[in-house]
C-alpha positions, 0 to 999 in steps of 0.5 A: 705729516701722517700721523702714525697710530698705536695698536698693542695687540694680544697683550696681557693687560695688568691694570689694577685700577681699572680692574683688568687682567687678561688678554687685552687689544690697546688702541693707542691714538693723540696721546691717549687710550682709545679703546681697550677691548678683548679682540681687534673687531671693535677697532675696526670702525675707528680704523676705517677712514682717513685716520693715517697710519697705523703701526701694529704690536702683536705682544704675545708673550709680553705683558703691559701695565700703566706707566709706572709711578715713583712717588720717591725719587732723588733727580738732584736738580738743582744744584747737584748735576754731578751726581744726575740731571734731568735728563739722565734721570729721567732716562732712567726712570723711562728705562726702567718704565717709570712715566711718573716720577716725583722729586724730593727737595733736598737739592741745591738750593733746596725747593723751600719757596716758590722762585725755586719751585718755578725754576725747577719746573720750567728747567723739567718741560724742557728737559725731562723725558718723563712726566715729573712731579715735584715735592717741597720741603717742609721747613725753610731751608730743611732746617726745621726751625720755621715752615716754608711757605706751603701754602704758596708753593701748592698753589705753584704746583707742589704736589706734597711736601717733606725735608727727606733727607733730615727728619722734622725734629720739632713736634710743634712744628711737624703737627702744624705741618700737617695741619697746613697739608690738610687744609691744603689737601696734600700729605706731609711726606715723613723722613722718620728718624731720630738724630738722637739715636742715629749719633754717627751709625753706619748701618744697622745695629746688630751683628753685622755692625759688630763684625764690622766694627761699625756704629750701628743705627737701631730700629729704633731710630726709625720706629719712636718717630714714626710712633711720634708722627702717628700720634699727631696724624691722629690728633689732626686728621692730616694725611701722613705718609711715612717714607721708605719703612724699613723696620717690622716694627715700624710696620705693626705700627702702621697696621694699628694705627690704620685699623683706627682710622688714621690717616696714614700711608707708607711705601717700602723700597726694592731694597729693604724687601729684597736685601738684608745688612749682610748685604754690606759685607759684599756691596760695601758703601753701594749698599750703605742706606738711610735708612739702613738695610735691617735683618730677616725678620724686618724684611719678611715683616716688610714684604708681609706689609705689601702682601696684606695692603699695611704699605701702599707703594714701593717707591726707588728712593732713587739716590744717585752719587758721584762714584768717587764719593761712594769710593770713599771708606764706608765711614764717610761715603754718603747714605743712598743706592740707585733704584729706577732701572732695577726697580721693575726686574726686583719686583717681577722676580719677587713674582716668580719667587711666589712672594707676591701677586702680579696684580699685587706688584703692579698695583704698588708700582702704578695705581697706589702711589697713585693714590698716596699722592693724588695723581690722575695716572696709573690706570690704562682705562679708555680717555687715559693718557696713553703712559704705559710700559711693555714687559717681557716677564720672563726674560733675565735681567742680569744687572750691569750697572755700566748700561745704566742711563743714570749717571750713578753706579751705587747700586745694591743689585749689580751683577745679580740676575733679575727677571721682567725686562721693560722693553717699550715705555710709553708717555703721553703716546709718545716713545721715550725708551724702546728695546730692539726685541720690540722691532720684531713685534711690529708692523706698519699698516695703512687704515683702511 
């Protein structure tokens, strides 16, 4: 069979990892990056000969980035298929222009040992449209008495480890976590919050709980356990990443201890830079988040974090229900909002609104998650996997939660109108998600 090869022509390549901006030819041939260059003349050599067909995108007006990387996603596999699966999950993520995704544990049964671990990836070459990684738990079953067996399980292929979901209570037990993860060479992925001072809170603390009349969750719940973990990073030279930080204060924290030189990254999610609790007021339960959606001033600290290089990933926190749960009162719906196809449009927008850079946004969505967790993606250099993702930047993105390809509709963003529309993503070579505005901009051709 002929094989057909791939040239992205005129594209406006953003590629913080390899240091590129501009307007960029990509040839695209076995799955990987072949040449990347200004113009189509040094193609031509590669082009002459047997080298089968050729299929030409002239991307004009359509920017391309690496494939992007979720280093926080929820696929619920095992054990949770109602709310997503495999497949719709990573369809998900393709559509929105994730090629990478990472998986939490807190499944059914939970990734705590190495036969589920095995089960689950041999369920995702089969299933997946997207590459998936897949992150083990802390503690034997989440409970936080006893650690998993982690060093078992990163020989089987886990690329870090977290109880998400439920925080590491015991101190004793977090800093021999991160005392394995760094013999291991993987971080400890911190769910920072303190049960404590949580004690049946719905959303944040503060007028909105009061007008409400519902248990507040404080800033503080977040911030004494992330003072807490920092403190043991330093003490054992661990790397430590904080998970989905929601509180100025949490941030400042973080600014301190990396200007001591603690090991130490951190992601924010679309909806904490985006979204303040008054959110709840109009999305009700679909806006009801751990952690919790905080004030102004914890959101403009946040987005401050991103600008100045404090947060290193934006990451979905992707955390698909079955709508008749998120139907329930407020009270009793569960925490979590859906993230992969709307993460894209948030952050293009938050673009066009000046409050950050293109380059800037790229890089916390490819090559900085990236790096947090040590996966050789996120940069389109030549000999590269060929995981990338065609965007129109300016076209408008108007939310319609019944087009999603995940099987989950508790999302923040419904009905807003967002702008970066991802209409080609591309993993290993191969299209996994493509928009019909893409069959304009092609042409086949035979190489000479």
């Amino acid at each position: 069979m002929q094989t057909v090869n791939l040239l992205f022509a005129n594209a406006w390549l953003v590629d913080p990892g390899a240091g590129v901006q501009g307007r960029r030819d990509i040839l695209v041939s076995g799955g990987r990056v072949r040449a990347v260059a200004p113009s189509l003349a040094p193609f031509r050599q590669w082009l002459s000969g047997d080298r089968g067909g050729l299929r030409v995108y002239d991307l004009a007006g359509r920017c391309v980035f690496p494939g992007l990387v979720d280093i926080h996603t929820h696929l619920r596999v095992p054990g949770q298929e109602h709310k997503e699966d495999l497949v719709s999950g990573t369809q998900a993520a393709a559509w929105g222009g994730f090629t990478t995704v990472l998986t939490m544990p807190n499944t059914r049964p939970c990734v705590d040992r190495v036969s589920v671990l095995r089960a689950l990836r041999k369920r995702i070459d089969q299933e997946a449209v997207v590459r998936v990684g897949i992150i083990g738990c802390v503690s034997r079953g989440q409970a936080g008495k006893r650690l998993a067996p982690l060093a078992e399980m990163r020989e089987a292929g886990a690329v870090a480890f977290s109880d998400d979901g439920r925080p590491v209570k015991d101190a004793g037990l977090m800093k021999a976590a991160l005392e394995t993860g760094r013999d291991l060479g993987c971080p400890i992925v911190a769910h920072c919050e303190d049960p404590d001072l949580v004690r049946g809170g719905v959303v944040r603390q503060g007028e909105v709980s009061r007008r409400l009349k519902l248990a507040g969750i404080p800033g503080s719940a977040e911030e004494v356990m992330v003072a807490r973990d920092l403190c043991l990073a330093r003490e054992t030279g661990a790397h430590l990443h904080l998970a989905h930080l929601s509180t100025a204060g949490s941030v400042e924290m973080v600014r301190i201890a990396r200007e001591q030189g603690v090991r130490v990254t951190a992601e924010v999610t679309p909806h904490h830079l985006t979204l303040t609790d008054e959110a709840v007021l109009g999305f009700g339960s679909n806006a009801k988040v751990n952690p919790p959606l905080g004030g102004p001033k914890d959101r403009d600290a946040l987005r401050q974090g991103i600008r100045d290089g404090t947060l290193d990933a934006v990451a979905s926190d992707h955390a698909p229900h079955h709508p008749d749960e998120k139907a329930l009162p407020i009270t009793e719906a569960p925490f979590g909002v859906i993230g992969l196809e709307t993460t894209l449009p948030v952050m293009m927008t938050l673009v066009a609104q000046g409050v950050l850079s293109l380059t800037r946004a790229v890089e916390l969505l490819s090559v900085g998650p990236a790096r947090v967790m040590g996966l050789s993606c996120g940069t389109l250099r030549e000999g590269d996997a060929a995981d990338l993702v065609v965007v129109e930047p300016e076209s408008p993105v108007v939310v319609d939660v019944r087009r999603f390809r995940s099987k989950a509709r508790n999302c923040p963003f419904r009905g807003m109108k967002l702008r970066g529309r991802p209409v080609l993503t591309l993993k290993a070579g191969i299209v996994v998600r493509k928009h019909r505005s893409m069959d304009e901009c092609a042409e086949e051709l035979q190489a000479r």
